[in-house]
C-alpha positions in Angstrom: 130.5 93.8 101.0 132.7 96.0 99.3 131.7 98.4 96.5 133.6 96.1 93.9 131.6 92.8 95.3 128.6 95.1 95.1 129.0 95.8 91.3 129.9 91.8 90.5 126.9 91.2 92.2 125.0 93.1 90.7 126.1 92.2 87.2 125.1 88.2 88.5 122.1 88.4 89.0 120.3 89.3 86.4 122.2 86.4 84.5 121.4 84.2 87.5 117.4 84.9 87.3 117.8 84.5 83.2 118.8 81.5 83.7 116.1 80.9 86.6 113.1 81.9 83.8 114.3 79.5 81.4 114.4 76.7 84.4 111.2 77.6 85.7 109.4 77.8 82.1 110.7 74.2 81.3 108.9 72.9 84.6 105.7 74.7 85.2 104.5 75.1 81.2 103.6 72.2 78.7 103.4 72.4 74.9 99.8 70.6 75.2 98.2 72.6 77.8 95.8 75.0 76.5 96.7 78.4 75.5 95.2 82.0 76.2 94.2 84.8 73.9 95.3 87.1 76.5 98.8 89.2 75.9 100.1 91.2 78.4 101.8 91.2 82.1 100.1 89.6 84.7 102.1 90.3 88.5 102.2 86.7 90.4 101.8 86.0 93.9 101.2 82.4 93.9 103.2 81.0 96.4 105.7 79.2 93.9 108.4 81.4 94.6 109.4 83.6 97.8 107.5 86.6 98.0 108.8 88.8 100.8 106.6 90.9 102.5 103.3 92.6 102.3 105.4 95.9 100.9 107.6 94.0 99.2 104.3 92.3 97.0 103.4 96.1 96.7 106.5 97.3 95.3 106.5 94.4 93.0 102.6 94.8 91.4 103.2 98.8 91.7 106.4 98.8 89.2 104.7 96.1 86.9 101.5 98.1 86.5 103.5 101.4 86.1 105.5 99.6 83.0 102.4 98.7 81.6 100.6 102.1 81.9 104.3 103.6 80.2 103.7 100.9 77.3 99.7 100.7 77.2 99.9 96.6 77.9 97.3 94.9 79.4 98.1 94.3 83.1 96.5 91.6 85.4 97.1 90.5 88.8 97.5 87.0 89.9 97.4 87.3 93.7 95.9 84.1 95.8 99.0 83.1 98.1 98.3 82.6 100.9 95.1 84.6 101.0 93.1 86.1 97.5 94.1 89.9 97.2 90.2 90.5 96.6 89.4 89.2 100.3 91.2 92.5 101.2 91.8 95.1 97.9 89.1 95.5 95.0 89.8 96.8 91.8 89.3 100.7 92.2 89.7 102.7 88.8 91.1 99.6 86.7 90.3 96.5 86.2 93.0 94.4 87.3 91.6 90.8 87.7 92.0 87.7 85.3 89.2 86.6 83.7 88.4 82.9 83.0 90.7 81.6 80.7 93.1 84.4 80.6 96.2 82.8 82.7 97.9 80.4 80.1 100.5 77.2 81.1 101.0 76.5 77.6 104.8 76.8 77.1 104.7 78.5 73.9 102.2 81.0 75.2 103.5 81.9 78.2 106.9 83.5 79.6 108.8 84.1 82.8 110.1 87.4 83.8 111.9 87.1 87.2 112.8 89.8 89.3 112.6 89.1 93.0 115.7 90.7 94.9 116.0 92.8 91.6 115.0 96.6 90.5 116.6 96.6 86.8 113.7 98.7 84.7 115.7 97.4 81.7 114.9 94.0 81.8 110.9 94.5 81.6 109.7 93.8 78.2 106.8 94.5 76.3 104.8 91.2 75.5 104.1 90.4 71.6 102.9 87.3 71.0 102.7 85.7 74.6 101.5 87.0 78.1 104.7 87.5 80.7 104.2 86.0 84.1 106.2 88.6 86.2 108.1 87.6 89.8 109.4 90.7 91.8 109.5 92.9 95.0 110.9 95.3 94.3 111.0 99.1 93.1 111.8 99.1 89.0 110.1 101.6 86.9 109.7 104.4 89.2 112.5 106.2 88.9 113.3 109.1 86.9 109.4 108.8 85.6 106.4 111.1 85.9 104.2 108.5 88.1 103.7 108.7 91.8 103.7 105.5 93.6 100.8 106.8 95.5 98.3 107.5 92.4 99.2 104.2 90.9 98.2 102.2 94.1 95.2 104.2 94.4 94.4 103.9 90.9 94.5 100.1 91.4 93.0 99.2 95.1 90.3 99.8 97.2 89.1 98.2 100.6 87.4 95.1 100.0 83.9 95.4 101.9 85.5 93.5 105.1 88.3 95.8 104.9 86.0 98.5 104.8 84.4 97.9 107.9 87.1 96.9 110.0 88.5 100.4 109.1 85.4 102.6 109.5 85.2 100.6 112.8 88.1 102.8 113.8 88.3 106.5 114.8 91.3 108.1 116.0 90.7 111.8 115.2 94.0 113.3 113.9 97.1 111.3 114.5 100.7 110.4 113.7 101.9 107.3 113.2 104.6 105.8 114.7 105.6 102.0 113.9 108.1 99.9 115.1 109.5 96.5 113.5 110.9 94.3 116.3 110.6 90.9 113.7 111.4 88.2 116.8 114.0 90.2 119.2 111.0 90.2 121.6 110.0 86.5 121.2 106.6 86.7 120.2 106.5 87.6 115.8 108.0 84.3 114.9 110.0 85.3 111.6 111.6 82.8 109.3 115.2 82.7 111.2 115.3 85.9 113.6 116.4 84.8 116.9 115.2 86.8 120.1 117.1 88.6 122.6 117.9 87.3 126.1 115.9 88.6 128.6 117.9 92.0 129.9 118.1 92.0 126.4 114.7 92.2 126.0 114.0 94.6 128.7 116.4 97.5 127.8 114.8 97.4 124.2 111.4 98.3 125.5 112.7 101.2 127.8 113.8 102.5 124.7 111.0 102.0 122.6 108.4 103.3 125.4 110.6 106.6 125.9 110.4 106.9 122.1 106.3 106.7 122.5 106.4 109.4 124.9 108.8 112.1 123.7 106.1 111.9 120.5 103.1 112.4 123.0 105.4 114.9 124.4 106.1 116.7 120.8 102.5 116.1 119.4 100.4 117.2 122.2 97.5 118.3 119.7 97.3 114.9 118.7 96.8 111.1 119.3 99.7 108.4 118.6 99.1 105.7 116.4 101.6 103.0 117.6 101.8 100.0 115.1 104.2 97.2 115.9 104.9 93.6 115.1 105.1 92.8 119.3 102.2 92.3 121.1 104.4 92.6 124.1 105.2 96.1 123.0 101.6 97.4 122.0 100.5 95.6 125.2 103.0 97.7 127.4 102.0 101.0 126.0 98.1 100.8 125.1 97.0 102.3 128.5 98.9 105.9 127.8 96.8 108.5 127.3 96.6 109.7 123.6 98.0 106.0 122.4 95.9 104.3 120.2 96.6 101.0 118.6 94.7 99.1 116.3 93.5 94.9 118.3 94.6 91.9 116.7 97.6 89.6 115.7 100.0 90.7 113.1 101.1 87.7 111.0 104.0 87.8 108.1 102.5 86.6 104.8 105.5 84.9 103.8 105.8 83.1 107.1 104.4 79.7 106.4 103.6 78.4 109.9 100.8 80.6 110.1 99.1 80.1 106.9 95.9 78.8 108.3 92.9 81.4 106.6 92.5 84.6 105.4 91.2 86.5 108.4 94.6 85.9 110.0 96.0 88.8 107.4 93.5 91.5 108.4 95.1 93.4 110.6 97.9 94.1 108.5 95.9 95.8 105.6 94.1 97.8 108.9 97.7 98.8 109.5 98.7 99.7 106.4 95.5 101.9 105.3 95.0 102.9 108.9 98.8 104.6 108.6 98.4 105.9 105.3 95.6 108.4 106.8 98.0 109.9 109.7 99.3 113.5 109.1 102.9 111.8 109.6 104.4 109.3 109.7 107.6 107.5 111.4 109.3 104.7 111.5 111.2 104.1 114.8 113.6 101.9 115.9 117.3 101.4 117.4 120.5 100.8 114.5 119.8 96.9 114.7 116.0 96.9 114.2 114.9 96.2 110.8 113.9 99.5 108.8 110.6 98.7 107.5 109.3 99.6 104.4 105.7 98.9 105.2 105.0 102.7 107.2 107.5 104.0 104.1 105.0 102.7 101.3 101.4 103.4 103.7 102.9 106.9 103.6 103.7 107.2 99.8 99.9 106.3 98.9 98.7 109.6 100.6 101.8 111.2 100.0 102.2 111.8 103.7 105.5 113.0 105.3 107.7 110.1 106.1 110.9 110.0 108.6 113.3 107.3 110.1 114.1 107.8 113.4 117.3 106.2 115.4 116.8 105.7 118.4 120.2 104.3 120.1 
């Protein structure tokens, strides 16, 4: 894509999901339903709409909240696809849950403000007489604004009770994470279309990766080596080296719908994410054609930890 399909593009969409709002208003919300006293934003993860990611969900309830702390609007969070958020995050320092009767699907209450795929700050809105159902995943308020992305998620979340314990469960003594994202090139993270690699294909990826692992034991001798990954094959191959450590179970993408089958199935990924946010570094690993994660990017930001991409090819 050229940088003057890039621009067109960009000037699209945000006519294309105006138009989606209005669509999507028109079927979900009836004149006769009852309506809600409640005006403000409430960020949506209902399974309705694609999602993305776990980061991705992040990035989308972080930049709502921070437009609503901006403005002083009332922000709630709408979260129960395919798992409730409070089977894994609480409400820490505010109050983010709906209360009964709060969520309207009265059409003349209610509003539709989608933004997946899109990072416009422009086309947030303050609510005046109706509450605004927001859709995104992505980054959109951030920039060029006093607010670290960090504070804000801290400010919102903390570890459920089961997330709690899984965590304290752990002890790793000072580490650095290292994560790599494979999706399916190994054949064992089923990911919506992501075809593996052959087999030599297969094999000449993990050299690379494993030779990664060890020039970081090799650099960080004073400390362990958090490896997170998607593969089991990979965290399988390198569990045994002295000074790894990686964290038991099956990862699972939450917008991967073959695998929605209960909540405990998502564990390990929140385990992940707050296990990597309490390394002294973090890095995200991986050759030109693995997919750059965003998920150790973001478990940095909330303790503000050092973050670096490293190539590997």
């Amino acid at each position: 894509m050229n940088k003057l399909e890039k621009k067109i593009r960009l000037f699209l969409i945000p006519i294309s999901h105006r138009l989606k709002e209005r669509i999507l208003r028109r079927k979900w919300y009836k004149k006769d339903n009852a309506k809600s006293s409640f005006v403000g934003l409430i960020s949506c993860v209902d399974g309705r709409l694609w999602h993305g990611g776990l980061t991705d969900r992040f990035k989308g309830i972080i930049s709502t909240f921070a437009f609503c702390r901006q403005n002083d609007i009332p922000f709630r969070i709408k979260y129960d696809y395919p798992f409730k958020l409070e089977d894994y995050l609480i409400p820490n320092q505010y109050d983010w849950r709906l209360k009964e009767g709060e969520f309207s699907t009265n059409y003349d209450n209610s509003e539709i403000l989608y933004l997946v795929g899109e990072s416009k700050k422009k086309r947030y809105r303050i609510p005046k007489r109706t509450q605004i159902h927001v859709y995104a995943n992505r980054d959109a308020t951030l920039n060029h604004d006093n607010l670290q992305w960090g504070e804000l998620f801290k400010s919102l979340f903390q570890p459920s009770d089961t997330l709690k314990k899984a965590i304290s469960e752990l002890d790793f003594g000072k580490y650095i994470a290292v994560v790599f994202r494979f999706q399916n090139l190994l054949g064992d993270f089923p990911e919506y279309d992501f075809k593996p690699l052959d087999e030599e294909g297969k094999k000449k990826l993990l050299i690379k990766c494993e030779k990664a692992v060890d020039n970081f034991l090799k650099q960080y001798k004073a400390y362990n080596v958090l490896v997170t990954s998607d593969s089991i094959s990979f965290l399988n191959m390198i569990k045994e080296k002295e000074r790894v450590r990686i964290i038991p179970g099956k990862v699972s993408h939450v917008d991967n719908k073959v695998e929605h089958k209960n909540g405990d199935t998502y564990l390990k990924s929140f385990v992940d994410f707050f296990m990597i946010s309490k390394a002294i570094k973090v890095f995200g690993v991986g050759t030109k054609y693995m997919y750059p994660s965003g998920f150790p990017k973001y478990a940095a930001k909330v303790n503000n930890i050092p973050f670096e991409r490293v190539i590997i090819d």
